[in-house]
N, CA, C and O of each residue as an XYZ file, in Angstrom:
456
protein
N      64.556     94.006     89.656
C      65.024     94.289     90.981
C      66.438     93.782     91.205
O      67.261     94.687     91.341
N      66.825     92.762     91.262
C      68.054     92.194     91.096
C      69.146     92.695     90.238
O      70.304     92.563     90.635
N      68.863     93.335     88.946
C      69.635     94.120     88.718
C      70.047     95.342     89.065
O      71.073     95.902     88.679
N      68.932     95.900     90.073
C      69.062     97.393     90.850
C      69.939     97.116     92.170
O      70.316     97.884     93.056
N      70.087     96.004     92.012
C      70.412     95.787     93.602
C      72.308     95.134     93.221
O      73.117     94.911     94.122
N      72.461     95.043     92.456
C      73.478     94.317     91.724
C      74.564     95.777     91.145
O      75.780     95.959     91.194
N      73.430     96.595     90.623
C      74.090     98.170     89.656
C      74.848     98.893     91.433
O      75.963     99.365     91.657
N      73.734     98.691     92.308
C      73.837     99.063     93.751
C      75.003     98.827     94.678
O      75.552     99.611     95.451
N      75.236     97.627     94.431
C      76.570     96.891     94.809
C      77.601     96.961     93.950
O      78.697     96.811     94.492
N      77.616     97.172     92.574
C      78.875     97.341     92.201
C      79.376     98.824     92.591
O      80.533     98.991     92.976
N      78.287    100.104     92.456
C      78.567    101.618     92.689
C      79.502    101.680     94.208
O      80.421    102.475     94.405
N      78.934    100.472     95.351
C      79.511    100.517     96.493
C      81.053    100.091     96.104
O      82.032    100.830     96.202
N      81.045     98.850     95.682
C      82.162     98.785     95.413
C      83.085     99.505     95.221
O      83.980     99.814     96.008
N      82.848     99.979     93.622
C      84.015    101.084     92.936
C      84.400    102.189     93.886
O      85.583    102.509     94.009
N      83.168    102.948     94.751
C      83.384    103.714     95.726
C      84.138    103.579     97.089
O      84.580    104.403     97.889
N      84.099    101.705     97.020
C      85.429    101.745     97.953
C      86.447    101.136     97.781
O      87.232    100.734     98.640
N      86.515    100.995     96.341
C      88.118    100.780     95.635
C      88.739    101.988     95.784
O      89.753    102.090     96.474
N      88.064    103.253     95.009
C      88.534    104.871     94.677
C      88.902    104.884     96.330
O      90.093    105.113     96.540
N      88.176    104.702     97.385
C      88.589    105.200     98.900
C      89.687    104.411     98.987
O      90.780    104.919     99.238
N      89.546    103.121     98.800
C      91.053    102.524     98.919
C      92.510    102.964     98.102
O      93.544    102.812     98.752
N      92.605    103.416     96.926
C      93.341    103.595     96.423
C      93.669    104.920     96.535
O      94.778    105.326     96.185
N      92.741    105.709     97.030
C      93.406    107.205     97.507
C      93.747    107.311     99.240
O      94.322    108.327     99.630
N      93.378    106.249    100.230
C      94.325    105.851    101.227
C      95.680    105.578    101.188
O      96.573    106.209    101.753
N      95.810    104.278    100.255
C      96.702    104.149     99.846
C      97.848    105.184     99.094
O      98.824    105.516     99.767
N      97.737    105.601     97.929
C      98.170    106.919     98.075
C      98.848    107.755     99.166
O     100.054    107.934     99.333
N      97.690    108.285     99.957
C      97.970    109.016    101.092
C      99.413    108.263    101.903
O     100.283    108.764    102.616
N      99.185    106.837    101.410
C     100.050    106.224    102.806
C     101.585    105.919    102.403
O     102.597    105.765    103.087
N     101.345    105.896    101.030
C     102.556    105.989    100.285
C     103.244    107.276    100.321
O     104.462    107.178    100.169
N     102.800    108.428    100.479
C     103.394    109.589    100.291
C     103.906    109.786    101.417
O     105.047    110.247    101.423
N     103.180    109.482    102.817
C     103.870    109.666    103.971
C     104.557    108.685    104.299
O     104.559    108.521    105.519
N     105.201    107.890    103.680
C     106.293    106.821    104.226
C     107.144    107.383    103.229
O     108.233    107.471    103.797
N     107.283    107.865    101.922
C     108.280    108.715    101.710
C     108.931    109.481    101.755
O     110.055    109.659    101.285
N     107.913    110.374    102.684
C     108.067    111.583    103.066
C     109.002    111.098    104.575
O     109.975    111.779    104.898
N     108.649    110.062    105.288
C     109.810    109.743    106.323
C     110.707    109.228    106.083
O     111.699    109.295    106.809
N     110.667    108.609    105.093
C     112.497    107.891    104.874
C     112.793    109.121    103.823
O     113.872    108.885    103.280
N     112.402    109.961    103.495
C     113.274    110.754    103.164
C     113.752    111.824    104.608
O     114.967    112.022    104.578
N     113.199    112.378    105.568
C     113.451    112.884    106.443
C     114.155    112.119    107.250
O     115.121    112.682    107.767
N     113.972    110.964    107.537
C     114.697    110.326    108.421
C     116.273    110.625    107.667
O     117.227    110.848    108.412
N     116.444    110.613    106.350
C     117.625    110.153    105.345
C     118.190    111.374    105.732
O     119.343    111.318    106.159
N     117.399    112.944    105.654
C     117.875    114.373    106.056
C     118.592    114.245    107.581
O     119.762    114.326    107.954
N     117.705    114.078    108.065
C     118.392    114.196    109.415
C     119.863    113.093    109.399
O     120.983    113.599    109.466
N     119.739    112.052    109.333
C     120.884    111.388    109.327
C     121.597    111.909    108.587
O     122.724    111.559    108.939
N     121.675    112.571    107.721
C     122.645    113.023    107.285
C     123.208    114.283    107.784
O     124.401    114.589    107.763
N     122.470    114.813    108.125
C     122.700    116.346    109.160
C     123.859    116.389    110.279
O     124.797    117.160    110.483
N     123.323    115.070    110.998
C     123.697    114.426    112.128
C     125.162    114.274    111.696
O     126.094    114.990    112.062
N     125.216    113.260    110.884
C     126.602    112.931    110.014
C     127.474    113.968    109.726
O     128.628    113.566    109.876
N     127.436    114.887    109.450
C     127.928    115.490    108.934
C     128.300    116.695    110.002
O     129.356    117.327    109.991
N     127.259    116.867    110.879
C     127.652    117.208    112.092
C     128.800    116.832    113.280
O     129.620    117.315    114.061
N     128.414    116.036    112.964
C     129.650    114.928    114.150
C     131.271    114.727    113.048
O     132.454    114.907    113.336
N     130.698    114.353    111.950
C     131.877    114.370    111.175
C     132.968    115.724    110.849
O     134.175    115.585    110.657
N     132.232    117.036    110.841
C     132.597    118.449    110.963
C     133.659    118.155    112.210
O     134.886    118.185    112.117
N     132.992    117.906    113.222
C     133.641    118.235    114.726
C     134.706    117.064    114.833
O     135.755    117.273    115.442
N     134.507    116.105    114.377
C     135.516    114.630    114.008
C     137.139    115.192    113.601
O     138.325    115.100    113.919
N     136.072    115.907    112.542
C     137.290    116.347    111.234
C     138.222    117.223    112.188
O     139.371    116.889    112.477
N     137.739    118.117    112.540
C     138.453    119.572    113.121
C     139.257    118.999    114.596
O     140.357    119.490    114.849
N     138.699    118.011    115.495
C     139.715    117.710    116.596
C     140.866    116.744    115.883
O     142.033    116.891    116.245
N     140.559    115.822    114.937
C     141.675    115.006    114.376
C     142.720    116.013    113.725
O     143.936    115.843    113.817
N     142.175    116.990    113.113
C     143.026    117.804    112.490
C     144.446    118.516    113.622
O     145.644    118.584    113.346
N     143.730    118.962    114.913
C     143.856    119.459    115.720
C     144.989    118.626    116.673
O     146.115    118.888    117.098
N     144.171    117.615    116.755
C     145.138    115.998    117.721
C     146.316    115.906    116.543
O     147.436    115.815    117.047
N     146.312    115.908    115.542
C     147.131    115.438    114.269
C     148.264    116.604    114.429
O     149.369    116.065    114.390
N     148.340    117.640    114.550
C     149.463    118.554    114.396
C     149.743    118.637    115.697
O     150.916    118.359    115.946
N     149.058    118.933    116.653
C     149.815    118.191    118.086
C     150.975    117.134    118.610
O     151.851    117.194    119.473
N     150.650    116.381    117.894
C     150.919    114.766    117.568
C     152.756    115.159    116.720
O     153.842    114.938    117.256
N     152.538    115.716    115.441
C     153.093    116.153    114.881
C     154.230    116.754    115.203
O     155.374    116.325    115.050
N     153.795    118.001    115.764
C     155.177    118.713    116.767
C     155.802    117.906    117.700
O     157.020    117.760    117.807
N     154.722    117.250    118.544
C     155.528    116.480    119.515
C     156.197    115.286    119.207
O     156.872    114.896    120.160
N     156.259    114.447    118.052
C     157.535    114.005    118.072
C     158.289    114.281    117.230
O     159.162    113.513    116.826
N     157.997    115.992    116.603
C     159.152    116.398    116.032
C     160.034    117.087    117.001
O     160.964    117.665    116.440
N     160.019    117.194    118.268
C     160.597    117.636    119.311
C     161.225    116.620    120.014
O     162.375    116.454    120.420
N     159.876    115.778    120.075
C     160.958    114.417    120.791
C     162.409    113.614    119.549
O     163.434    113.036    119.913
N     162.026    113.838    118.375
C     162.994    113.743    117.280
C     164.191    114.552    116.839
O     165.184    114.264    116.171
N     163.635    116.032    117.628
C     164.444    116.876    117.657
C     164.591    117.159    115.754
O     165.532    117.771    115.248
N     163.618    116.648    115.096
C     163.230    116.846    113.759
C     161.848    117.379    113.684
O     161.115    116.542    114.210
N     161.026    118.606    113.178
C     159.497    118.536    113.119
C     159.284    117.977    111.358
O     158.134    117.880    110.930
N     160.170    117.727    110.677
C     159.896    117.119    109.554
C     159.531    115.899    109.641
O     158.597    115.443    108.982
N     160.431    115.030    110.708
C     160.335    113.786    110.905
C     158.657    113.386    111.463
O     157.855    112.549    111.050
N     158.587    114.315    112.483
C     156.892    113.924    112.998
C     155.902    113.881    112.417
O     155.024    113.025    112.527
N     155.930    115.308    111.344
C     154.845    115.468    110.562
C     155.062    114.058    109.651
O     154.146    113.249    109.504
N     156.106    113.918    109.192
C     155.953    112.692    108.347
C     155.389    111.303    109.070
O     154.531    110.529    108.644
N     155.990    111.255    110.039
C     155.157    109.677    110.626
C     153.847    109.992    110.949
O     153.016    109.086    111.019
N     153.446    111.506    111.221
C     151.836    111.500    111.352
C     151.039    110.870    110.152
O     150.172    109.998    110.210
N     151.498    111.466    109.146
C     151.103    111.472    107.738
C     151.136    109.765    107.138
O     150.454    109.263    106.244
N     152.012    109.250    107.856
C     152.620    107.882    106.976
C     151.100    107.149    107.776
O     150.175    106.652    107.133
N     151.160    107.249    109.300
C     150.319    106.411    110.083
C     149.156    107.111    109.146
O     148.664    106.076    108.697
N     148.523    107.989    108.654
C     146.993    108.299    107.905
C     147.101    107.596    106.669
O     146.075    107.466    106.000
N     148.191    107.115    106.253
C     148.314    106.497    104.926
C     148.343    104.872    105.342
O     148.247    103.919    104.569
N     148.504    104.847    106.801
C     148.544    103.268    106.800
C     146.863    102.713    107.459
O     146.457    101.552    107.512
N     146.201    103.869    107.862
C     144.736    103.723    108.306
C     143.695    104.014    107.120
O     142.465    104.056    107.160
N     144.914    104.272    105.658
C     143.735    104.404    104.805
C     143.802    103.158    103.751
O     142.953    102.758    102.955
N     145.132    102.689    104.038
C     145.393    101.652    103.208
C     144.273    100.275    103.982
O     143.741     99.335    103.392
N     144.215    100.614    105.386
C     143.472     99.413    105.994
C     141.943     99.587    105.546
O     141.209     98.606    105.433
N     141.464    101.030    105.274
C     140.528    101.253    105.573
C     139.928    100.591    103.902
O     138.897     99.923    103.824
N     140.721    100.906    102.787
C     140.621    100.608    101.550
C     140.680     98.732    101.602
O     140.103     98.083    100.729
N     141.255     98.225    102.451
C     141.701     96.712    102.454
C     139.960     96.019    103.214
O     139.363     95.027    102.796
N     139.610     96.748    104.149
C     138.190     96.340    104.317
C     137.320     97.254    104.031
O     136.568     97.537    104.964
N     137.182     97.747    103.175
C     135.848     98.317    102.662
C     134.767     97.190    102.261
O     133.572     97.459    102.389
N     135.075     96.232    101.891
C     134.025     95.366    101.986
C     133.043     94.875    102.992
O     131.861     94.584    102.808
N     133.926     94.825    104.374
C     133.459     94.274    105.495
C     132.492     96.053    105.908
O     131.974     96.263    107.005
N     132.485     96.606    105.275
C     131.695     98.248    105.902
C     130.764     97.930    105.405
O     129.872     98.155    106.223
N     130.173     97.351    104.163
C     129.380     97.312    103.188
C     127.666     96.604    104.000
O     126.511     96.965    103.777
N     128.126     95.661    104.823
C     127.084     95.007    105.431
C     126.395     95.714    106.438
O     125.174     95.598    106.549
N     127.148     96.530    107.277
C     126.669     97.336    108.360
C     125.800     98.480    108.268
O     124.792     98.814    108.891
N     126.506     99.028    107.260
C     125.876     99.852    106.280
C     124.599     99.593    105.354
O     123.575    100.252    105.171
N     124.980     98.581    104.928
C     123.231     98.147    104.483
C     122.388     98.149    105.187
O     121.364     98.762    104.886
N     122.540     97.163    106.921
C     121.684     97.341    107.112
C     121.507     97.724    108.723
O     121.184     97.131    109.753
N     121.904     99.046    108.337
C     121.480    100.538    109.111
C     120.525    101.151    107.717
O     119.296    101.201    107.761
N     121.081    101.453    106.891
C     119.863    101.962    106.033
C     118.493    100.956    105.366
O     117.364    101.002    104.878
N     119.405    100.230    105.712
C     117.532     99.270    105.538
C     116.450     99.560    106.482
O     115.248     99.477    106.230
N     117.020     99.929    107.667
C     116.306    100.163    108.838
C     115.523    101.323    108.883
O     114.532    101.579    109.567
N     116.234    102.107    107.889
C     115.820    103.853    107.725
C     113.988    103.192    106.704
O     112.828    103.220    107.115
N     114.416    102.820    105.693
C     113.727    102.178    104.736
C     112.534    101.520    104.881
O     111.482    101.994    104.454
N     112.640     99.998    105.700
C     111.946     99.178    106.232
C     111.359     99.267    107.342
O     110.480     98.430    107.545
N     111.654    100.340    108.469
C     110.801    100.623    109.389
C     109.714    101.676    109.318
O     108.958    101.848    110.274
């Protein structure tokens, strides 16, 4: 008897290891399945806003451009100081790229870990 009752309890067991480990499973696939969607959309987003970023800077930038090649009474001169100031916001931007590195981590940790 004790061994029927023992064969009995281990069958329960294994039967709710297999349930556990195909929960699990299940629960793993759908947390990948959101940080990868979450990762889509943010990037959508990004790239959205960055599109429309791109196209008014472009836009503000030759504006910018003419007008103090008029106020210079040079449009060579403007376009060039437009151009010099994008070379001096990239030189800054290259001088702290390190300090981006943290913020950035952890915004996507957040994608990750929540």
């Amino acid at each position: 008897m004790a061994f029927e009752e023992l064969k009995s309890d281990l069958m329960e067991a294994e039967a709710d290891m297999r349930s556990y480990l195909k929960h699990s499973e299940e629960y793993i696939e759908l947390k990948i399945f959101q940080v990868f969607m979450k990762s889509v959309a943010s990037l959508a987003q990004t790239l959205l806003v960055g599109a429309t970023v791109f196209l008014a800077l472009l836009l503000l930038s030759f504006a910018a451009a003419f007008g103090l090649g008029q106020l210079l009474q040079n449009t060579f001169h403007g376009f060039l100081m437009v151009g010099g100031f994008y070379v001096l916001v990239a030189l800054l931007c290259y001088l702290f790229r390190n300090r981006l590195n943290g913020p950035l981590l952890r915004r996507f940790s957040e994608f990750y870990f929540d």
